[in-house]
GUKE-872943 format. One line per 3 residues: number of its first residue (from 1); their letters; for each residue x, y, z of N, C-alpha, C. Coordinates in Angstrom, 1 decimal, padded with zeros to 4 digits. Each point is the difference from the previous one (the first is absolute). Layout:
N
NUM	A	X/Y/Z/X/Y/Z/X/Y/Z ~ ...;
//
This chain:
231
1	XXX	-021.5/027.1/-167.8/000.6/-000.6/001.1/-000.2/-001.5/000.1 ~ 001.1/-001.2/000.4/-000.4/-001.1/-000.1/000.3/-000.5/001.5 ~ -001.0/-001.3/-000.1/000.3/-000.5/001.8/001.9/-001.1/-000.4;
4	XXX	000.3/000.5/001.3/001.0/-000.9/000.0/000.1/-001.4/-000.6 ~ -001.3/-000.3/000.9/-000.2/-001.7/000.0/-001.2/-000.8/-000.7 ~ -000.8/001.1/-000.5/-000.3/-000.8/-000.8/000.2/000.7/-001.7;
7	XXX	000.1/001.1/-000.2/000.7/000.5/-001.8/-001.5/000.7/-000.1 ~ -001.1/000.0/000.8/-001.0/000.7/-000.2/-000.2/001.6/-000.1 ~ -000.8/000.6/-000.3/000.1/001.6/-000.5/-000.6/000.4/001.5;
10	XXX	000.6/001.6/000.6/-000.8/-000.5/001.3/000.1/002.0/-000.4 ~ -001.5/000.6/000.2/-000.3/001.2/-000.5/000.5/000.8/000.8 ~ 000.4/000.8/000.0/000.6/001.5/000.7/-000.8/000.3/001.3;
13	XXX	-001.0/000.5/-000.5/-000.5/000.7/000.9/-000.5/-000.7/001.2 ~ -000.6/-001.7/-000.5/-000.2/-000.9/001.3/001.5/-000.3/000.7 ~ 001.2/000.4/-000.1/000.5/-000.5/000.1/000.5/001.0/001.3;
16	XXX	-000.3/000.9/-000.2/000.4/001.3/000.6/-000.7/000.6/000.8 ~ -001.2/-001.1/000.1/-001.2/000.2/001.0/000.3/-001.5/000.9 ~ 000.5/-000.7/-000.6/000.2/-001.2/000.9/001.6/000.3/000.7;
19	XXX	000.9/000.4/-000.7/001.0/000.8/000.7/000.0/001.0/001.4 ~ -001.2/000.6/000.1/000.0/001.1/001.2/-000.7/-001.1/001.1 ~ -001.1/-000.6/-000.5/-000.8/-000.9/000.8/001.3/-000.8/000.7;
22	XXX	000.3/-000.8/-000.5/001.3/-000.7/000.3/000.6/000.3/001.3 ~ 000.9/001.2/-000.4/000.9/000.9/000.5/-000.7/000.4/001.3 ~ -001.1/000.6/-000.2/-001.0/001.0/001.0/000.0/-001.4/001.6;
25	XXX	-000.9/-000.9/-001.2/-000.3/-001.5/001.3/001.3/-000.2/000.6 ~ 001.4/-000.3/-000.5/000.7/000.0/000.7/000.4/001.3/001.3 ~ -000.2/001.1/-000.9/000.5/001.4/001.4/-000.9/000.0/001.0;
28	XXX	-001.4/-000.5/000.0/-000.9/-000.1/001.1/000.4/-001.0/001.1 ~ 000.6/-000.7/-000.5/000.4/-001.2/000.5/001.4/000.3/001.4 ~ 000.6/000.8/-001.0/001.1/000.3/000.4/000.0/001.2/001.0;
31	XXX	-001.0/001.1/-000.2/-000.2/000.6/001.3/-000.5/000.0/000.8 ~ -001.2/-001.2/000.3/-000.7/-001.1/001.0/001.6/-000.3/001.0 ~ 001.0/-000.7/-001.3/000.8/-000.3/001.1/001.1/001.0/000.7;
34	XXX	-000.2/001.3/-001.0/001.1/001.1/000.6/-000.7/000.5/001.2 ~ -001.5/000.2/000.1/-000.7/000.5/001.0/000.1/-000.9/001.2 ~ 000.3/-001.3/000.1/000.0/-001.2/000.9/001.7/000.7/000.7;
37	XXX	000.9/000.0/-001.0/001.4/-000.2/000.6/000.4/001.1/000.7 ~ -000.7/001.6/-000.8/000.1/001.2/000.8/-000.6/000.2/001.4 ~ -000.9/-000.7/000.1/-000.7/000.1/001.3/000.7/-000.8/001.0;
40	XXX	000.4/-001.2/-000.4/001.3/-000.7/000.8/001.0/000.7/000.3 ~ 000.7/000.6/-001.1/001.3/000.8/000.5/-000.5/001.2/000.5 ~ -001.2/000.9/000.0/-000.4/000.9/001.0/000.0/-000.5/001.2;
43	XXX	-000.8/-001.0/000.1/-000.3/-000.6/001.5/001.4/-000.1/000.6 ~ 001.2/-000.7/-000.5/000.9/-000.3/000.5/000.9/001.4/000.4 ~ -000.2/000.8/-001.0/000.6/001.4/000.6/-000.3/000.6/000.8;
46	XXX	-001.8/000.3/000.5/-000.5/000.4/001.0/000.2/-000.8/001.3 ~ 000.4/-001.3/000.1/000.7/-000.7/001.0/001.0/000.5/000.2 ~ 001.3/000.1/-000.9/001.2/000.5/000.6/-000.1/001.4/000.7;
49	XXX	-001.1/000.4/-000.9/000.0/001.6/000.9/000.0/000.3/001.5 ~ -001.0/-001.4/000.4/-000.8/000.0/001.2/001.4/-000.4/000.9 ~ 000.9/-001.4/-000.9/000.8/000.1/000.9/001.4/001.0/000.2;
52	XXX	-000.1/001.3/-001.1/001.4/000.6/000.0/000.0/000.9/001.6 ~ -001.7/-000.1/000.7/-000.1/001.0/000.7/000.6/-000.3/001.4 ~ 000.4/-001.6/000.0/000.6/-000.9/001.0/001.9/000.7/-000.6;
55	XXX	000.3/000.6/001.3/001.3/000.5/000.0/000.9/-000.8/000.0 ~ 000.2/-001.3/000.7/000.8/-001.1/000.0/-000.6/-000.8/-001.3 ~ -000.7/-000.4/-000.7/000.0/-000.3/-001.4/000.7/000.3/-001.0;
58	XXX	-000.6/001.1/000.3/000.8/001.3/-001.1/001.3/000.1/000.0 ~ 000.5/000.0/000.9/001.6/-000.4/-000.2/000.6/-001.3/-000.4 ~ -000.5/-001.1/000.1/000.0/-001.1/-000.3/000.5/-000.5/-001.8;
61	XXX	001.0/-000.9/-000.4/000.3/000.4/-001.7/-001.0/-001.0/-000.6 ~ -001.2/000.0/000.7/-001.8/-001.0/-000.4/-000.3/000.7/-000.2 ~ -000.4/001.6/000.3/-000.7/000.9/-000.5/000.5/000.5/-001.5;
64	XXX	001.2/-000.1/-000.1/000.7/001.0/-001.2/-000.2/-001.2/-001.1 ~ 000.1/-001.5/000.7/000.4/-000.9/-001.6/-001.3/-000.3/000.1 ~ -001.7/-000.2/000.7/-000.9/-000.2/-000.1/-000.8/000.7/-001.3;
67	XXX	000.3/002.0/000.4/-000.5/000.8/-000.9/000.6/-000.2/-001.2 ~ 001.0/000.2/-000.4/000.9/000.0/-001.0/-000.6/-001.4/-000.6 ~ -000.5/-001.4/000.3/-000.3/-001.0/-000.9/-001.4/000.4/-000.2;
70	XXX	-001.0/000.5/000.8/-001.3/000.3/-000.5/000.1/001.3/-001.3 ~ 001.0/000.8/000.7/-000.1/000.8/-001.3/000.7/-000.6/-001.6 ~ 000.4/-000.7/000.3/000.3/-000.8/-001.4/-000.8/-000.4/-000.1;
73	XXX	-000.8/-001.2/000.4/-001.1/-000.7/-000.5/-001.1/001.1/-000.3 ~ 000.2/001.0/000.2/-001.1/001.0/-000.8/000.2/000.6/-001.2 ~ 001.7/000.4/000.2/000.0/000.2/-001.6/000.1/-001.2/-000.7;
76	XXX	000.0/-001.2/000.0/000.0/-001.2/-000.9/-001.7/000.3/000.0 ~ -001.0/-000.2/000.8/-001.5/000.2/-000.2/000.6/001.2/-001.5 ~ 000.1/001.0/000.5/-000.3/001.3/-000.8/000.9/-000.1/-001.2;
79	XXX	000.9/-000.7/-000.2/000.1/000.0/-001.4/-000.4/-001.2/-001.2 ~ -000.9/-000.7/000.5/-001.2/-000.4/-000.7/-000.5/000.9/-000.8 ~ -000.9/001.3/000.6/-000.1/000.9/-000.9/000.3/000.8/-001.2;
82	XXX	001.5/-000.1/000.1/000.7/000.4/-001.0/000.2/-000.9/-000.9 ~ -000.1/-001.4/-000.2/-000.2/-001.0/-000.7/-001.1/-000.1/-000.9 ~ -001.2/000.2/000.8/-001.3/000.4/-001.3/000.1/000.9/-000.6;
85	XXX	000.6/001.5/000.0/000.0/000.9/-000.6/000.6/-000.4/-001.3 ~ -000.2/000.3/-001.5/000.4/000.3/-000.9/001.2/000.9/-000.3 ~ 001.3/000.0/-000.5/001.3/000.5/000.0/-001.1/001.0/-001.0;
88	XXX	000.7/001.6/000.3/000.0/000.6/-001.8/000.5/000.2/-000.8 ~ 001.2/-000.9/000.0/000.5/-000.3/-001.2/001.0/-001.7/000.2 ~ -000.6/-001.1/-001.0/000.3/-001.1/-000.4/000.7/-000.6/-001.3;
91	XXX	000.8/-000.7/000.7/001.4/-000.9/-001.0/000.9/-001.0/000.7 ~ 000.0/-000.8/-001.3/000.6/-001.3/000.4/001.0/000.0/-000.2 ~ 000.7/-001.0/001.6/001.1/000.0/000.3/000.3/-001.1/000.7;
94	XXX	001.4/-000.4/-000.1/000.3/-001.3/000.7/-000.3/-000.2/001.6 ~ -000.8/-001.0/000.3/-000.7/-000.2/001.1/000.9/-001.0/000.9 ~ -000.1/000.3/000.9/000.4/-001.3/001.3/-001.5/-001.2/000.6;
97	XXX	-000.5/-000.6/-000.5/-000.9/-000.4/000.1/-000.3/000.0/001.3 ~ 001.0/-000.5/000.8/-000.2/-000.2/001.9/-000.6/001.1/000.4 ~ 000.7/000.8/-000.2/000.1/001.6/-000.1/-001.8/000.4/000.4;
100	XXX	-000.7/-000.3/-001.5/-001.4/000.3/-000.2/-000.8/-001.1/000.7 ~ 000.1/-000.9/000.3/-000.8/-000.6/000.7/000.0/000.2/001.6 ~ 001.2/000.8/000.2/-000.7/000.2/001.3/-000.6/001.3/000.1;
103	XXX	000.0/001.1/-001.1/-001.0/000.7/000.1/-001.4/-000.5/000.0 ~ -000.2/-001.4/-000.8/-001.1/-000.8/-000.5/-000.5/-000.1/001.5 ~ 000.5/-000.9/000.2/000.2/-000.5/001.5/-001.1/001.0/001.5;
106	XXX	001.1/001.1/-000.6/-001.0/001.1/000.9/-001.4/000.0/000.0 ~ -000.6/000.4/-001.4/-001.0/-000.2/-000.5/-000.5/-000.9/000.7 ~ 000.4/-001.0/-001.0/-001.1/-001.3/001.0/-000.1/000.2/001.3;
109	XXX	000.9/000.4/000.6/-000.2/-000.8/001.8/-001.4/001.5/000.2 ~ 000.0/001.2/-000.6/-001.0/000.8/000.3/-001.5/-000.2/-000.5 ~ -000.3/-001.4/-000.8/-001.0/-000.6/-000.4/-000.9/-000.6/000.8;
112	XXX	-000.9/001.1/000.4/-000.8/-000.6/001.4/-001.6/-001.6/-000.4 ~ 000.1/000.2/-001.0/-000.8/-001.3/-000.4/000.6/-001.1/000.2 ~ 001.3/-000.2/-000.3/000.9/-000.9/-000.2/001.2/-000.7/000.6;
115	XXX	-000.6/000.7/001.4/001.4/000.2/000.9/000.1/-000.9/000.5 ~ -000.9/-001.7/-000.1/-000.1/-001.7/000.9/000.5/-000.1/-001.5 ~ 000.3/000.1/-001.2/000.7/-000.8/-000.6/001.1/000.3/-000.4;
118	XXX	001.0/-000.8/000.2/001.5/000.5/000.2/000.5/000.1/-001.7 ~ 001.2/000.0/-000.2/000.7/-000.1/-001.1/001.5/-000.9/000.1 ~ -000.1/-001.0/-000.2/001.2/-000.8/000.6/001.1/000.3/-001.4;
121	XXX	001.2/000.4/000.8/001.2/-000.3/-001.5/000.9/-000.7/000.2 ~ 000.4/-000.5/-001.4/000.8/-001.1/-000.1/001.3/000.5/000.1 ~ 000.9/-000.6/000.7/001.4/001.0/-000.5/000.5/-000.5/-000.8;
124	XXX	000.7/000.4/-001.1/000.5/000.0/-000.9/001.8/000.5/-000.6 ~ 000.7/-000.2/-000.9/001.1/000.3/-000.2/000.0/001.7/-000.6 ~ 000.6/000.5/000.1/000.2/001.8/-000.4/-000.2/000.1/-001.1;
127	XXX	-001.1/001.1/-000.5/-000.4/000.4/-001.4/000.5/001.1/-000.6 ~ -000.2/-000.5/-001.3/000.7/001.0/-000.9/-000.8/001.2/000.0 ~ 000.4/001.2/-000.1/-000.7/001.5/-000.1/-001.0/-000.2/-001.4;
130	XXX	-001.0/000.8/000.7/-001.2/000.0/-001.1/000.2/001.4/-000.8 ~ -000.9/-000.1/-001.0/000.2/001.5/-000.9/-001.3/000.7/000.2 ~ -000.7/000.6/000.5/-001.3/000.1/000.5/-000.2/001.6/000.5;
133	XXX	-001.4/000.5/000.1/-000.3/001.1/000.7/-000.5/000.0/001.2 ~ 000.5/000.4/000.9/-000.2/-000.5/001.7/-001.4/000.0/000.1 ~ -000.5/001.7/000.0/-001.8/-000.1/000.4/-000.4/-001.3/-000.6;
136	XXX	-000.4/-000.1/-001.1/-001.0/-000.8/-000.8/000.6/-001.4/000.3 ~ 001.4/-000.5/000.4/000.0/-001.5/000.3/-000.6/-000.1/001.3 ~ 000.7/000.9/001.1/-001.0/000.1/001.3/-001.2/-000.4/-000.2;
139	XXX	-000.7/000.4/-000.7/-001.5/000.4/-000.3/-000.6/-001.0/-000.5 ~ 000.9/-001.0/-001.1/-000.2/-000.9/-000.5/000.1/-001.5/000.7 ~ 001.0/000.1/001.1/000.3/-001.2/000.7/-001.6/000.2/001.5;
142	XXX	000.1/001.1/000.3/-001.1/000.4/001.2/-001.3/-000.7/-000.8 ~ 000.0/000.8/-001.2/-001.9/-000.7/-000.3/000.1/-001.0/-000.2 ~ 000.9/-000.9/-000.3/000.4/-001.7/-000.2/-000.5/-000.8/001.3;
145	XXX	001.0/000.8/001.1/000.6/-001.1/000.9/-001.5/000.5/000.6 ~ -000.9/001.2/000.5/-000.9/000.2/000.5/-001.2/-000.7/-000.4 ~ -000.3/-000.5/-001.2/-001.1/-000.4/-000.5/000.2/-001.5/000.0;
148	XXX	001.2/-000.5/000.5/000.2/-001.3/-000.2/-000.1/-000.2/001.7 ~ 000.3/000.1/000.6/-000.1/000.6/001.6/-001.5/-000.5/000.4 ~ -000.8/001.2/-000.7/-001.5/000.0/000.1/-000.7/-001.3/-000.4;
151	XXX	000.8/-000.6/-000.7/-000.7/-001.7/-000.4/000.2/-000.5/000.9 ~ 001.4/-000.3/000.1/000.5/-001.0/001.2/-000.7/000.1/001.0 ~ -000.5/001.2/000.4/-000.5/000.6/001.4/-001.5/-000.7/000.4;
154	XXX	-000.8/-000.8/-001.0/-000.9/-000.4/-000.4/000.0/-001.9/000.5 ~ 001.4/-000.3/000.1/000.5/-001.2/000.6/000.3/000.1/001.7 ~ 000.4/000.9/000.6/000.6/000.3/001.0/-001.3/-000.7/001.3;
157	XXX	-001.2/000.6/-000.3/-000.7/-001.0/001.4/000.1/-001.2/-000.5 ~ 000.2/-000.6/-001.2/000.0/-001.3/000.0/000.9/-000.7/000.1 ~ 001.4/000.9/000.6/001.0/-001.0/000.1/001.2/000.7/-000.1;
160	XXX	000.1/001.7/-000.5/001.1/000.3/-000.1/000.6/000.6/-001.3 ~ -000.6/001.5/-000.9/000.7/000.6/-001.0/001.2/000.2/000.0 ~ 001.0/000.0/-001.0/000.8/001.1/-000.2/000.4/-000.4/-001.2;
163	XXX	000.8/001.1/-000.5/001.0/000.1/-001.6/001.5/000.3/000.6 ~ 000.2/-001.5/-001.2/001.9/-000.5/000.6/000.5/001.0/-001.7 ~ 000.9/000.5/000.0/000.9/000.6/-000.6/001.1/-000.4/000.0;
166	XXX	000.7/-000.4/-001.6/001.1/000.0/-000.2/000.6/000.8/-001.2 ~ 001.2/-000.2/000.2/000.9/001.0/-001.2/001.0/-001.2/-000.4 ~ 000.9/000.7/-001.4/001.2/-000.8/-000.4/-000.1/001.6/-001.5;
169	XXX	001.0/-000.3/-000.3/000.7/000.2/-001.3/000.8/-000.3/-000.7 ~ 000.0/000.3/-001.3/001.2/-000.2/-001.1/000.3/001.2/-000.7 ~ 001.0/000.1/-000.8/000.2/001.1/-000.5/-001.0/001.0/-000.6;
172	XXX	-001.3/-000.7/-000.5/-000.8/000.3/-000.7/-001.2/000.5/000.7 ~ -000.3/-000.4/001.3/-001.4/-000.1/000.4/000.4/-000.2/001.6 ~ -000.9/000.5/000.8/000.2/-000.1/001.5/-001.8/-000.4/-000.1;
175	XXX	000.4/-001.4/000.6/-001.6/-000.5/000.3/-000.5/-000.1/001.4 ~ -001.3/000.6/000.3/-000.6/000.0/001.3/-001.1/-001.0/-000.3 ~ -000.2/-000.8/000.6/-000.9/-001.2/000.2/-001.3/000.5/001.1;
178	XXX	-000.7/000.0/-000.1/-001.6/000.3/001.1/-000.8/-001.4/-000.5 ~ 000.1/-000.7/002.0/-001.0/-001.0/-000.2/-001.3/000.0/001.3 ~ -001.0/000.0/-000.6/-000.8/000.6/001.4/-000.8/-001.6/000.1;
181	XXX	-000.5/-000.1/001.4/-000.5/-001.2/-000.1/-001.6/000.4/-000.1 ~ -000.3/000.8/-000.6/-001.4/000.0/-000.4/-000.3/-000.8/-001.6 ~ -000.7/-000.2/-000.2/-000.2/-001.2/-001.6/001.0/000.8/-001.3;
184	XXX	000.3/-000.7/-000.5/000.8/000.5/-001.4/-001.2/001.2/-000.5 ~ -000.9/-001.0/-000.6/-001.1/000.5/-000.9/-000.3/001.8/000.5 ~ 000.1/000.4/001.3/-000.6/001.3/000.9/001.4/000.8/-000.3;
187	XXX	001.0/-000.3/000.1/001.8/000.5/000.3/-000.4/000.7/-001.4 ~ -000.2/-000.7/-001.2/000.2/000.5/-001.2/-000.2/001.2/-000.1 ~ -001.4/000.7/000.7/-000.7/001.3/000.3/000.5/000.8/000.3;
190	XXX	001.8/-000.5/000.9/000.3/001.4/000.1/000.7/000.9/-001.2 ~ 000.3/-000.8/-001.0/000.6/000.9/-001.3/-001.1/000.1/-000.7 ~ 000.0/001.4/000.5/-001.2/000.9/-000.6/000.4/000.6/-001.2;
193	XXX	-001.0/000.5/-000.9/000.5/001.0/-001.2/000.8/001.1/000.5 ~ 000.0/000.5/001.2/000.5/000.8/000.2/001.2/-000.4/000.6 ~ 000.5/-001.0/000.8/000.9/-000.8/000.2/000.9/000.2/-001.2;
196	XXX	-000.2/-001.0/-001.0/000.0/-000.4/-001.2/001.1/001.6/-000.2 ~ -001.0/001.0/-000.5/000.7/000.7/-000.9/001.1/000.7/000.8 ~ -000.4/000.2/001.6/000.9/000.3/001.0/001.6/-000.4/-000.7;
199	XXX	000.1/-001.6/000.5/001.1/-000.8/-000.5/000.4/000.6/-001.8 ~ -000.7/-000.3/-000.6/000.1/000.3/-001.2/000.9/001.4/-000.2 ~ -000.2/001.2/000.6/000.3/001.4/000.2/001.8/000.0/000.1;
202	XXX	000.1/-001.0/001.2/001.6/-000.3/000.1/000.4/-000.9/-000.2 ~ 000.0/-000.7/-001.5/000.6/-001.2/-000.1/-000.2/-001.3/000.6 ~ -000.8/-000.1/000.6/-000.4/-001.6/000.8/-000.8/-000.9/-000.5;
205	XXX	000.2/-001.3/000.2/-001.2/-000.8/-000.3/-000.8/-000.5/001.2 ~ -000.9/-000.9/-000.3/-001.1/-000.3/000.8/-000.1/-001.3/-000.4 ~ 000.2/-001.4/000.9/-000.2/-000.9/-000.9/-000.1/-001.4/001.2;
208	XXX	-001.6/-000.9/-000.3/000.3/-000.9/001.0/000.2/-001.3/-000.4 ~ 000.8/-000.7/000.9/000.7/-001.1/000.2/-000.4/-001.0/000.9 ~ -000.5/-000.9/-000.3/-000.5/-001.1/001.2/-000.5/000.6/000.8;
211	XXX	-001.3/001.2/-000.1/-001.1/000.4/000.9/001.1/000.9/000.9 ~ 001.4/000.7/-000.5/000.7/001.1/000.5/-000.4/000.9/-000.7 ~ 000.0/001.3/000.5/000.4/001.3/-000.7/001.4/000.1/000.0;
214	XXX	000.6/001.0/-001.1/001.2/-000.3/-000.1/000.3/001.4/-001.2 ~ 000.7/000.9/001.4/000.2/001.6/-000.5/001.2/-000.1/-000.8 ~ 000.6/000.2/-001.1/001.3/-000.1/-000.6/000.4/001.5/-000.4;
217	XXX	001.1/000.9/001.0/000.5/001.1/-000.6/001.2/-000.1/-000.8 ~ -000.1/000.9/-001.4/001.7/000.3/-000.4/000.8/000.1/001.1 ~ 001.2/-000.2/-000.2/001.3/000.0/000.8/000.5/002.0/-001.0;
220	XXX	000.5/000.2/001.2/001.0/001.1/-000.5/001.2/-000.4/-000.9 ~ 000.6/-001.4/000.0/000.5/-000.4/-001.0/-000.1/-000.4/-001.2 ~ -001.4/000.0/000.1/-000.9/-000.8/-001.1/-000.5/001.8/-001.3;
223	XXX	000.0/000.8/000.7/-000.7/001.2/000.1/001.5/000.8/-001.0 ~ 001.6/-000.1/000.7/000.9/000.4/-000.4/-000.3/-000.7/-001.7 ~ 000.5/-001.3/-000.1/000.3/-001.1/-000.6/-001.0/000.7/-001.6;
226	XXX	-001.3/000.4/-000.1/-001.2/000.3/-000.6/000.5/001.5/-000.4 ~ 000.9/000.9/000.9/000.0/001.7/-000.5/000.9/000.0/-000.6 ~ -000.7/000.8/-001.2/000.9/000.0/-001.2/001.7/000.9/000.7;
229	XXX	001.2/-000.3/-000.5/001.2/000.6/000.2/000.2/001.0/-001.1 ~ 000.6/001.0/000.8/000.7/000.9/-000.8/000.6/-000.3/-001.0 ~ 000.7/000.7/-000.8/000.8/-000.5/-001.0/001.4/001.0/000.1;
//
């Protein structure tokens, strides 16, 4: 197995031990903050209860569009979970990038370590479809943007963390930019060997640019363009 970014040999079995560690620190993380949101949306349910018992409430169309938005914001909490889970069966396929980042997205905001440092994005012009496997880019963009998070988060009493995000593409490559204001030299840390071979798994690079990270996926065009044609 080789690291993305530097061509180094990176052994199996550490790799696969630093893989669960990884992964694991992140799901702790994340159900600190599922346990935080469920107790909120309980609390808020057990309120409405108290007030369904008020007869002139309860008729009121506050009561019906009140419940109805808490119970959404529960299943958005609760399908977080379904996001960690592992698919049982995996293949790549043309992606909507937007698409996965806001499953990303979820994730993060359930990061209870990390929740004073924001993630600012740039907006950008519409991207070309990636060629990718959903779990493992999920997976791959979450341990990125989380460990880069965690630096920045290190600046925040002193003035204010976060990681700005941008995107662009060409036919070839859809590039995601991560810049955290924590020191270049610390950011590097987050492309881990296991990072590394993460990216590596689906086609991606890993590569920094004036103290950026800078995620580059195949395009689904790029992906077409490369499969051999029938004859």
């Amino acid at each position: 197995m080789t690291d993305a970014t530097t061509g180094g040999q990176v052994d199996a079995g550490t790799a696969a031990s630093d893989a669960s560690n990884e992964w694991l620190d992140l799901v702790d993380q994340v159900l600190l903050g599922l346990d935080h949101a469920l107790n909120n949306r309980l609390g808020a349910l057990r309120a409405f209860a108290e007030l369904l018992k008020d007869e002139h409430w309860r008729t009121t169309s506050a009561a019906s569009e009140s419940v109805q938005k808490e119970l959404a914001r529960l299943e958005g909490t609760t399908s977080v979970v379904r996001l960690l889970a592992r698919p049982r069966h995996r293949s790549e396929t043309g992606l909507i990038l937007e698409d996965v980042m806001t499953d990303v997205i979820r994730i993060q905001a359930m990061l209870h370590d990390v929740r004073d440092t924001p993630i600012d994005f740039v907006p950008g012009p519409p991207l070309e479809p990636v060629w990718s496997e959903r779990s493992a880019l999920i997976r791959l963009l979450s341990l990125v943007l989380y460990d880069l998070r965690r630096k920045a988060g290190s600046a925040t009493a002193a003035g204010g963390g976060a990681l700005r995000v941008s995107t662009d593409s060409d036919e070839y490559w859809v590039r995601i930019g991560l810049t955290s204001t924590a020191p270049a030299d610390e950011c590097r840390g987050a492309v881990t060997d296991h990072v590394a071979s993460l990216a590596s798994s689906i086609g991606a690079e890993c590569h920094w640019i004036k103290g950026q990270l800078e995620l580059r996926l195949p395009t689904l065009k790029s992906h077409r363009a490369r499969a051999p044609r029938a004859l």
